[in-house]
Steps between C-alpha positions, in 0.01 A plus 500: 500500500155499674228469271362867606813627405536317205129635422598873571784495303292365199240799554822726500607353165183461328398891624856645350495272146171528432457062467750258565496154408520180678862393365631866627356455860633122465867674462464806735389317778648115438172347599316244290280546230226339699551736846513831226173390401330429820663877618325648172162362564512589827549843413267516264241346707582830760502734151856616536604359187327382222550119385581468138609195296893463523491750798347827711436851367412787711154620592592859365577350196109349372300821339122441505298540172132476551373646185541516116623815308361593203669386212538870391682562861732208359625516177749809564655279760817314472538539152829374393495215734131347356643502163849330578239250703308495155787520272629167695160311529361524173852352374342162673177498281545223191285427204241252573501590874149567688529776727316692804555857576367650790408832514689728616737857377815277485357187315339780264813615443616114405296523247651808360803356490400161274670415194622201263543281747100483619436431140226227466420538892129500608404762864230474737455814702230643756638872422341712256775706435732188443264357299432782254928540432526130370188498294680839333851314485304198340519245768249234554318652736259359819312661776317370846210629559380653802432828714700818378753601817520855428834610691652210323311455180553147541223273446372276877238289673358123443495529133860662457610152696274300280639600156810450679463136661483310146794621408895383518760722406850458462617826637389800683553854610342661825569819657454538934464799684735298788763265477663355831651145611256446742155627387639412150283767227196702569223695389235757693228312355342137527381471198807632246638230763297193417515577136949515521466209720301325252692566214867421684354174561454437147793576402867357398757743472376742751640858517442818719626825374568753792740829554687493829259697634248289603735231683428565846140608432217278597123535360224365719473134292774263363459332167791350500793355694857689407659204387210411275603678244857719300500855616625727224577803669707846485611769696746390788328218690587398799797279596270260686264452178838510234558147712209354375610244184092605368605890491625624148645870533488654195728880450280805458 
């Protein structure tokens, strides 16, 4: 097979599945790993495909998110799949453990969901809201400081990182507004960016808590690389992301 032809027929596969990976085009087609690659970046390089890690997924596919929603717009959303995601996660949270939580409505909703296990556990948390529930379940509580991000109530800006920087913790919980292989998790803005990016790196056990909604979505500014980190999710994802050994699917 010509390698045009070999690069339409990926296009055609790609368009009707939605993302293929590597090892699929590998056994469609019978060429190498190493030609399926070169034929992926070359389509990606003339945007009719999209190059992820372990394969291609269609240009259709990627939904653009350039700004925050309130956090009133986000509570009512996918209810039962943020507390499976929060029933699952706060099962991981032992006495003696030192944790971040990000702000967001789903890591709020972690909290909600804490019990004997997180006994003895000390948080550090630049949201308000977060902040406020484990001081009233009797949690050790910390804050960052910094600017108050009102769409987010989440606290940002040089001294948010600061009161971050001089810390270590052994495990973490963000939330993203995107999630893909290749521009890994996102966020509209720069600075809730810097502050995620800042904690993540601080971190040991490092967790991202995400409905199936937002795979395929990317935010203006990566804070992290996809395979930095477990995805708890819910909700049907995709069979491209189920593939990924860092993706725990948890039922609604």
């Amino acid at each position: 097979m010509l390698a045009q032809e070999r690069q339409d027929r990926i296009t055609q596969l790609v368009e009707e599945h939605g993302s293929v990976s590597g090892s699929a085009l590998v056994e469609e087609l019978g060429a190498s790993p190493a030609t399926i690659r070169r034929d992926i970046e070359t389509l990606a390089r003339a945007g009719r495909v999209i190059k992820v890690h372990g394969g291609a997924t269609a240009v259709h596919n990627v939904v653009y998110e350039t700004s925050d929603r309130a956090m009133d717009e986000k509570y009512p959303l996918y209810i039962d799949e943020k507390d499976a995601i929060a029933t699952y996660a706060a099962t991981l949270i032992e006495p003696g453990d030192f944790v971040y939580v990000d702000a967001g409505s789903t890591t709020e909703t972690l909290v909600d969901h804490l019990g004997p296990s997180a006994a003895g556990a000390t948080f550090v948390t630049n949201s308000i809201v977060a902040a406020r529930k484990l001081v009233r379940k009797g949690y050790r509580t910390l804050m960052t400081g910094g600017e108050l991000k009102a769409s987010t109530e989440a606290l940002v800006g040089p001294e948010a990182i600061a009161g971050i920087e001089c810390y270590h913790f052994t495990k973490g919980f963000w939330g993203t507004n995107g999630a893909t292989l290749g521009q890994g998790f996102t966020t509209p803005d720069i600075n809730e960016a810097q502050v995620k990016r800042t904690s993540m790196e601080r971190t040991g056990k490092r967790y991202v808590l995400t409905d199936a909604s937002k795979f395929g979505t990317v935010a203006p500014v990566t804070f992290a690389e996809f395979a930095s980190a477990t995805v708890i999710t819910s909700g049907g994802v995709d069979e491209m992301y189920q593939q990924q050994v860092n993706v725990v699917e948890v039922p609604a």
